[in-house]
C-alpha positions as CSV (number, residue, x, y, z in Angstrom):
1,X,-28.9,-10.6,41.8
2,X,-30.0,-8.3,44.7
3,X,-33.2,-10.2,45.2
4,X,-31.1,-13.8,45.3
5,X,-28.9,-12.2,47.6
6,X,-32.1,-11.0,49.9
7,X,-33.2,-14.4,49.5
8,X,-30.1,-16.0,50.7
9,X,-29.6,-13.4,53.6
10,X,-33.4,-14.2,54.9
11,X,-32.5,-18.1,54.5
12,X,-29.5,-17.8,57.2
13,X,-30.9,-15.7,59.3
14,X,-33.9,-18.6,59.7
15,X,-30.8,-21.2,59.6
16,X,-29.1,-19.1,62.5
17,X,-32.3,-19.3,64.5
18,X,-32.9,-22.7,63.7
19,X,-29.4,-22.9,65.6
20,X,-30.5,-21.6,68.8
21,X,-33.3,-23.9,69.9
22,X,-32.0,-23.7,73.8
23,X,-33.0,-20.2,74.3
24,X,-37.1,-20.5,74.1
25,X,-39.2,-17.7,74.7
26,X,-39.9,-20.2,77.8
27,X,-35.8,-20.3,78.8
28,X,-35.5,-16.2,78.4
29,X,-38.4,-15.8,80.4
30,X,-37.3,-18.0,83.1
31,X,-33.8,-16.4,82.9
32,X,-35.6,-13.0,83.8
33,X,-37.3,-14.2,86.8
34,X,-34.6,-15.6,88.1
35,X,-32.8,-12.3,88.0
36,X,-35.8,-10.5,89.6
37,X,-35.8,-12.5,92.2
38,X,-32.1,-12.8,93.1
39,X,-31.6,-9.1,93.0
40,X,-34.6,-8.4,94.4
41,X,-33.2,-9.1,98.3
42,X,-30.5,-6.3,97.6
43,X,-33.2,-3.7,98.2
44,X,-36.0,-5.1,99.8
45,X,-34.6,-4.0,103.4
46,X,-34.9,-0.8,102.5
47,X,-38.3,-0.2,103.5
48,X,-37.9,-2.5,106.5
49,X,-35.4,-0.9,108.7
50,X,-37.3,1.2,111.3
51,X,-39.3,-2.4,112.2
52,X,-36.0,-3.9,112.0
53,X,-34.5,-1.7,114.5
54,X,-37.7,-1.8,116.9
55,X,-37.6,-5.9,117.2
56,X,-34.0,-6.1,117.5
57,X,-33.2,-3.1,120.1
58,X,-31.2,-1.4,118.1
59,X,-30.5,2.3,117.3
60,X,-31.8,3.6,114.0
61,X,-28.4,5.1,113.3
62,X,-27.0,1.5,113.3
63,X,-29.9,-0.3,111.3
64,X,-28.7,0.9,108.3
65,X,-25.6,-1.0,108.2
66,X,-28.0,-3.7,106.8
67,X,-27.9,-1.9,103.9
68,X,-24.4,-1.0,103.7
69,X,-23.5,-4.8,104.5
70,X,-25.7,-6.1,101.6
71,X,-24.4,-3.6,99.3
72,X,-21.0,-4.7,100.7
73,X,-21.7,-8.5,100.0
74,X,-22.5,-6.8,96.4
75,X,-19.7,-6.0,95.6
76,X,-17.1,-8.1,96.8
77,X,-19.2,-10.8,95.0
78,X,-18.5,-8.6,91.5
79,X,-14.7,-9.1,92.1
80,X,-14.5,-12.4,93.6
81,X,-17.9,-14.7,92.5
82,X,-18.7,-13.4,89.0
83,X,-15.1,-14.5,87.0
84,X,-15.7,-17.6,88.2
85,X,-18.4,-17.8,85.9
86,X,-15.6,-18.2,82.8
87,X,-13.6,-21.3,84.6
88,X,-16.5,-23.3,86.2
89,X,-19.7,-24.5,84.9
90,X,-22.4,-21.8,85.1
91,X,-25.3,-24.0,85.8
92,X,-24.1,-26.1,88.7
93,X,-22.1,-22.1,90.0
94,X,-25.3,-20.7,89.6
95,X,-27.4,-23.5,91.0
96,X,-25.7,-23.7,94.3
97,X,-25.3,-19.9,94.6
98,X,-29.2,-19.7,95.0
99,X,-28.9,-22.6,97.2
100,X,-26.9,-20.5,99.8
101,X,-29.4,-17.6,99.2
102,X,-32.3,-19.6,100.2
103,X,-29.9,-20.4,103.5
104,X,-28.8,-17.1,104.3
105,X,-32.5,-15.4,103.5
106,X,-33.8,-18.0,106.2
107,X,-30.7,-17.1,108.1
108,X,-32.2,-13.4,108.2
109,X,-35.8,-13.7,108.7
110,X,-35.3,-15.9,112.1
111,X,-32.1,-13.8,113.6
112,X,-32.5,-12.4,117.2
113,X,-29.8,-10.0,117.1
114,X,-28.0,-7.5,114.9
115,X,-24.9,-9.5,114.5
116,X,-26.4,-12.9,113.0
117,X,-28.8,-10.3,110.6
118,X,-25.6,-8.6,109.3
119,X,-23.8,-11.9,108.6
120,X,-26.9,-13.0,106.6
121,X,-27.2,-9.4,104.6
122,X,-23.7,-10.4,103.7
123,X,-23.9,-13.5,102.3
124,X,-27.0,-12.3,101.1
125,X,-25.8,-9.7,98.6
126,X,-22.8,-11.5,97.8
127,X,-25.0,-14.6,96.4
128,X,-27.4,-11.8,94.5
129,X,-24.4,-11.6,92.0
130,X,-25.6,-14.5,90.5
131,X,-27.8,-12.1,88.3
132,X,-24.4,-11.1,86.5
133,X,-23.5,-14.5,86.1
134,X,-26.9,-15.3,84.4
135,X,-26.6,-12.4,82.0
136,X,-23.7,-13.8,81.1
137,X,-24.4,-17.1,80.6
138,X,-27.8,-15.9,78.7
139,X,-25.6,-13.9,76.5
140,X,-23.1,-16.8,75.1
141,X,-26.1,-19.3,74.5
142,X,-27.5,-17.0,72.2
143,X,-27.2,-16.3,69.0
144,X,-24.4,-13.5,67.8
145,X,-27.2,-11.4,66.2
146,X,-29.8,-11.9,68.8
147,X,-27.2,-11.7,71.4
148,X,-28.7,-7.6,72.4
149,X,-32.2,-8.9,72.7
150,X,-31.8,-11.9,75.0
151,X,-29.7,-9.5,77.5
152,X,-32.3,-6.9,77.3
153,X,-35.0,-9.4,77.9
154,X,-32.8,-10.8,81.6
155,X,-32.0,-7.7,82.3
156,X,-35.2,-6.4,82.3
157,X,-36.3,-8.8,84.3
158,X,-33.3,-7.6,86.7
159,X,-34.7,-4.1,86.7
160,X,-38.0,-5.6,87.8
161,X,-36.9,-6.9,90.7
162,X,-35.1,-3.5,91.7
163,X,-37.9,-1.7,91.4
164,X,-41.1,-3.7,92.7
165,X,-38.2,-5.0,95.7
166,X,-39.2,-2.0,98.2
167,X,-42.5,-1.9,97.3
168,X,-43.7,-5.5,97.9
169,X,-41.0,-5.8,101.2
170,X,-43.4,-2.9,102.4
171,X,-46.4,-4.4,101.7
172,X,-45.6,-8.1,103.1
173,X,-44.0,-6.5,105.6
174,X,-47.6,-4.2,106.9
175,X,-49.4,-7.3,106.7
176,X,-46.3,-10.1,108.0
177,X,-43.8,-8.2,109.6
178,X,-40.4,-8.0,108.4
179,X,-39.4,-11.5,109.3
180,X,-42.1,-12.7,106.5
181,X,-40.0,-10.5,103.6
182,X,-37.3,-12.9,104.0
183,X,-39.0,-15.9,104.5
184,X,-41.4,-15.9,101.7
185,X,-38.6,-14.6,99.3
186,X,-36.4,-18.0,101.1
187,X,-39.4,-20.4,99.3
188,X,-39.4,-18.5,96.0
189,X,-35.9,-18.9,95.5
190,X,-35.7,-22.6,96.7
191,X,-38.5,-23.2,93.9
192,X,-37.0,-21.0,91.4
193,X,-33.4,-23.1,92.5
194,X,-35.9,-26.5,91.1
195,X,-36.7,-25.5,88.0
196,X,-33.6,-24.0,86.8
197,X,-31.6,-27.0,88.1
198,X,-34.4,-28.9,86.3
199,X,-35.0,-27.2,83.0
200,X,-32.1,-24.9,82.2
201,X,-29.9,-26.0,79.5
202,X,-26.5,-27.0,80.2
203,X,-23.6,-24.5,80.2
204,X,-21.2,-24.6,77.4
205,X,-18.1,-26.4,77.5
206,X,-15.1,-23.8,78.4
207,X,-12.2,-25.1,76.2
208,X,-9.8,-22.6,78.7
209,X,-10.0,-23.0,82.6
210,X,-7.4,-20.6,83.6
211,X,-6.5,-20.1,87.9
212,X,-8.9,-18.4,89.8
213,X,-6.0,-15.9,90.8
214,X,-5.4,-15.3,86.8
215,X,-9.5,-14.5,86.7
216,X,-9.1,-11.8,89.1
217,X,-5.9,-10.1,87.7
218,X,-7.5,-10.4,84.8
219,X,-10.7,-7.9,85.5
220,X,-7.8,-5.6,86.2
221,X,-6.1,-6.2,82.9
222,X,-9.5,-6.3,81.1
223,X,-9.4,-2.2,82.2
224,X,-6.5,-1.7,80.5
225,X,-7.1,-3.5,77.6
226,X,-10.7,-3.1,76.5
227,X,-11.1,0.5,75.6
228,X,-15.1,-0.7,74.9
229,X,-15.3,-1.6,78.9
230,X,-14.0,1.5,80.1
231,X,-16.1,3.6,77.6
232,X,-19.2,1.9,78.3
233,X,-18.1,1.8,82.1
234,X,-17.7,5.2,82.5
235,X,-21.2,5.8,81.0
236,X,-23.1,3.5,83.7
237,X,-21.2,4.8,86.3
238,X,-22.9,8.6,85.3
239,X,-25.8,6.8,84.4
240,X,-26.9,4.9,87.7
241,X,-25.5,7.9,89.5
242,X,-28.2,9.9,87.6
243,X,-30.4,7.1,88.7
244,X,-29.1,6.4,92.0
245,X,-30.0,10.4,92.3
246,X,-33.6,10.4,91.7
247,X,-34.7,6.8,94.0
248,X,-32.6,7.6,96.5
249,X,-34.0,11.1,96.9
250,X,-37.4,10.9,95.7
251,X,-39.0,9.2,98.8
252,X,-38.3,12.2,100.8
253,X,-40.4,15.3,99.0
254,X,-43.1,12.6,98.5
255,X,-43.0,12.2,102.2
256,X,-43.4,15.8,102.9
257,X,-46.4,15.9,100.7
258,X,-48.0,13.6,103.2
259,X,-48.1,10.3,100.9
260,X,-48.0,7.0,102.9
261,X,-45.4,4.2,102.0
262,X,-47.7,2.4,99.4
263,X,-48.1,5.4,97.4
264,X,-44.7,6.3,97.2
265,X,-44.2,2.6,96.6
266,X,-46.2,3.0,93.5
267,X,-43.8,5.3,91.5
268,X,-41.9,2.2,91.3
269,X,-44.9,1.1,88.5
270,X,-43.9,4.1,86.8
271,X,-40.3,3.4,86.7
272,X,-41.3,-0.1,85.8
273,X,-43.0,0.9,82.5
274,X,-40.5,3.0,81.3
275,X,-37.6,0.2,82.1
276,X,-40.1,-2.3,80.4
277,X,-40.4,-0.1,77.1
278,X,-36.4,-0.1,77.0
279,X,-36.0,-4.4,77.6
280,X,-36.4,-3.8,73.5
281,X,-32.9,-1.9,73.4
282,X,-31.3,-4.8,72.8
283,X,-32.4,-4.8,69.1
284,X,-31.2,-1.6,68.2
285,X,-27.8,-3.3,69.2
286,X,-27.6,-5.9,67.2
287,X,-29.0,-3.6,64.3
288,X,-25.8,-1.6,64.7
289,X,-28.1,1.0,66.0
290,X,-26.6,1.3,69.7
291,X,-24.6,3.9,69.3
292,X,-26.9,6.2,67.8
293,X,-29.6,4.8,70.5
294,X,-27.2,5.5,73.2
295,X,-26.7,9.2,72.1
296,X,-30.6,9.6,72.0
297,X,-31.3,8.3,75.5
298,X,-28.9,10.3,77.0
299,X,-30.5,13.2,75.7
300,X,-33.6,11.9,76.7
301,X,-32.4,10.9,80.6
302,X,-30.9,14.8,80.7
303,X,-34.1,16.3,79.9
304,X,-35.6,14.0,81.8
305,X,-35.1,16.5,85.1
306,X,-37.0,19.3,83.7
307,X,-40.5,17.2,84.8
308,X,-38.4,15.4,87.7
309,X,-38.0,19.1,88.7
310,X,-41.3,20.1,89.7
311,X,-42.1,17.1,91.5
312,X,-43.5,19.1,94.4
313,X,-46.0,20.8,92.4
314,X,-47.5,17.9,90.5
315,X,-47.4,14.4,90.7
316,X,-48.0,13.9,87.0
317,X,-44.5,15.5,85.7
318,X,-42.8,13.6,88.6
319,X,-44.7,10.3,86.7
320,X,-43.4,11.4,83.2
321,X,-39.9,12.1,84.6
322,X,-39.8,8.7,86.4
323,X,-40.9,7.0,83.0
324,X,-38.8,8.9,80.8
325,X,-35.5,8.8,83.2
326,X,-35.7,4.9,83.5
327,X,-36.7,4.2,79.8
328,X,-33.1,6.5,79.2
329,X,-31.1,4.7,82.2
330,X,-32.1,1.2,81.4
331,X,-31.5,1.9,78.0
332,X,-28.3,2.8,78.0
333,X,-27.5,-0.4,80.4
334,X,-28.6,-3.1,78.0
335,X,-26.9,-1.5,75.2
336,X,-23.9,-1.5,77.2
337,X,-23.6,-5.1,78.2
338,X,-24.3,-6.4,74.6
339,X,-21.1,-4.1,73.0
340,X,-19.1,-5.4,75.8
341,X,-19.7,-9.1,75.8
342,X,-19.8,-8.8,71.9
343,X,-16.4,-7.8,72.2
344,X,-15.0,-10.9,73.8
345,X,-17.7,-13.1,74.4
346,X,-15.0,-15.9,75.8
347,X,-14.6,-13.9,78.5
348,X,-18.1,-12.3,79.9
349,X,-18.2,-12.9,83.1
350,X,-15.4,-10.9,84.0
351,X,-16.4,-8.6,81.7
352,X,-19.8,-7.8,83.0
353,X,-19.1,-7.9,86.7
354,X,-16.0,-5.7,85.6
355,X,-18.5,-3.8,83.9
356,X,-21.3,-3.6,87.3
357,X,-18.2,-2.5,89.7
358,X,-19.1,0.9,87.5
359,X,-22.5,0.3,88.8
360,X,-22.0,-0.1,92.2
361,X,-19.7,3.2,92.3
362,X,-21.7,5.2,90.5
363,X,-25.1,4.1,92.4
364,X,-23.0,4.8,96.1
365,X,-21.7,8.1,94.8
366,X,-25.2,9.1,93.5
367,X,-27.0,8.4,96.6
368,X,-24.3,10.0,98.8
369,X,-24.4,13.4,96.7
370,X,-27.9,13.1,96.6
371,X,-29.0,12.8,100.7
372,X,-26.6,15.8,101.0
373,X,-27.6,18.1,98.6
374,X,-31.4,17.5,99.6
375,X,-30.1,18.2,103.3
376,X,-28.9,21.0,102.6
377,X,-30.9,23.1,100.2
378,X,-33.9,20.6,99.1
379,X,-35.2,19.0,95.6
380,X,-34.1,21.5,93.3
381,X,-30.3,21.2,93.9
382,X,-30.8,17.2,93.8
383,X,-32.7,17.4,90.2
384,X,-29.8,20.0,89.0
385,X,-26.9,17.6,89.7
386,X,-28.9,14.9,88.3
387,X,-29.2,17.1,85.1
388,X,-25.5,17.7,85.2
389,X,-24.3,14.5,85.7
390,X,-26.8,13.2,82.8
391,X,-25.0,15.7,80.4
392,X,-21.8,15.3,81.7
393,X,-22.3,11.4,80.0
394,X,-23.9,13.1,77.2
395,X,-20.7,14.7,76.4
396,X,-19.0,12.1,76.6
397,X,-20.9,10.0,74.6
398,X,-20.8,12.9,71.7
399,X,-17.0,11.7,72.1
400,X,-17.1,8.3,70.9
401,X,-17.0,6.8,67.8
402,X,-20.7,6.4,66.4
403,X,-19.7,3.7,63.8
């Protein structure tokens, strides 16, 4: 009897599969690029400021209010772009959301003064929410059981992006100028815009298309009501405030060691390989293995500062730190957005861009803790708060329900 039953079980799992042609190895894969892309121009003018600030005349104080106004755009596009994802058709949202990137990226790279750059960094982030809406959209043409893997596999590809985005903007912009950063990333969006228009299966039909003003109210009741959303929300924001911590932070012992921009650039690889190893998290997910996987990452992330830590002594720990605190971070992140959407997939737009205003909080407060602390009293104070606010979601975690 318990080897018919096996047998049975093993036929509808194929059956299930059999169920999801639309999301090919092919569809996943171009769902990650996308991503990579698109989020990419949040953080590729990082790197590009001082340049930005000798062509356009400007004081570096006030350069950096590129960066703010992107971030900005960021944001407001999590509360006011994303829930439209659950009333509108994703594809044609998404589409046309790229579209107005490719505008306001050419926007950027051919502005002659501050206040046309600004505008454009605006629009710029607000469009780069279209990420959310793709790990949304990913997430509800998959499978229920294979629903953890596919969003591991986009948002992978999302972490890609956030990591290789200052290193490549420094490297196009050494050989280009900074101009090129935005111009080349313009014509890879515009053909990534073609074949996702082309190729991409159609979004599902939405059988409820409630007001736009109910979709907003709604993020705030979705608080209240989804106990899962402000668990796991609480989590990401100690998590990328962890993170937020070390990237933030990092460039500047690394600079007083002498390294140039392309070597520093290259502890983004590091971080890459670690956030690649996690793009598997998914799985333990839909194994009913994320809570336990969840618990062990956090762990891992908080001893992750004891390498992180010495840092100005040898290169090699910082390496293992990086790897181990970005396998832990992204981790955590994809296990996250699967329990969430599983929870209500009907509504997961609004619940992951509910879910990223955590993100964005805990990334801001990380990075403003961070640049203090490090102006004040140096790297070891920065990797102690990092430790403490790893364990802090640690604790928490030893809090919740492991079932």
């Amino acid at each position: 009897m318990q080897c018919k039953a096996g047998k049975n079980s093993d036929v509808a799992i194929q059956a299930s599969l059999a169920d999801d042609p639309v999301l090919s190895p092919w569809i996943i894969f171009l769902f990650s690029v996308t991503c990579a892309l698109a989020v990419a121009n949040v953080y590729s003018a990082q790197p590009l400021l001082e340049s930005m600030a000798a062509t356009l005349n400007v004081e570096p104080g006030i350069i950096g209010s590129v960066v703010t106004l992107t971030q900005t755009g960021y944001l407001a596009g999590l509360l006011f772009l994303v829930p439209l994802g659950d009333r509108v058709n994703r594809k044609i949202l998404i589409v046309t959301q790229l579209i107005l990137s490719v505008l306001a990226l050419i926007i950027a790279g051919l502005s002659q003064n501050l206040a046309i750059l600004l505008c454009a960094m605006l629009v710029i982030g607000l469009m780069a929410v279209v990420v959310q809406l793709m790990v949304a959209w990913a997430a509800i043409l998959a499978a229920p059981h294979r629903r953890g893997e596919v969003v591991g596999k986009v948002t992978s590809g999302i972490v890609l992006g956030i990591l290789l985005a200052r290193f490549v903007s420094g490297i196009i912009a050494d050989l280009a100028g900074w101009r090129a950063v935005y111009l080349i990333a313009a014509c890879l969006i515009l053909l990534i815009t073609l074949i996702v228009a082309k190729v991409m299966p159609p979004s599902p039909p939405q059988a409820k298309k409630p007001t736009y003003a109910f979709l907003l109210l709604s993020i705030f009741r979705l608080y209240i009501t989804e106990p899962q959303l402000r668990k796991r929300g609480v989590l990401a924001l100690l998590i990328f405030a962890a993170f937020s911590m070390l990237w933030t932070t990092m460039v500047m012992p690394l600079t007083a060691m002498s390294l140039s921009h392309t070597q520093i650039g290259m502890f983004g690889l590091a971080g890459i390989a670690g956030a690649q190893a996690a793009s598997k998290a998914g799985l333990w997910a839909d194994r009913g293995k994320g809570q336990r996987a969840t618990g062990s990452a956090l762990a891992l992330l908080t001893l992750s500062w004891l390498p992180i830590a010495y840092a100005e002594k040898s290169l090699l720990w910082l390496i293992i730190g990086v790897i181990a605190l970005d396998f832990a971070v992204q981790t955590v992140h994809v296990i996250n957005q699967s329990i969430i959407i599983s929870a209500m997939p009907s509504e997961a737009s609004r619940l992951v861009g509910a879910y990223m205003c955590f993100y964005s909080v805990g990334s801001a407060f990380g990075a403003l803790v961070a640049t203090q602390l490090y102006a004040l009293w140096g790297w070891q104070p920065v990797c102690f708060a990092g430790a403490f606010v790893s364990a802090c979601a640690f604790i928490l975690w030893s809090g919740l329900p492991k079932s």
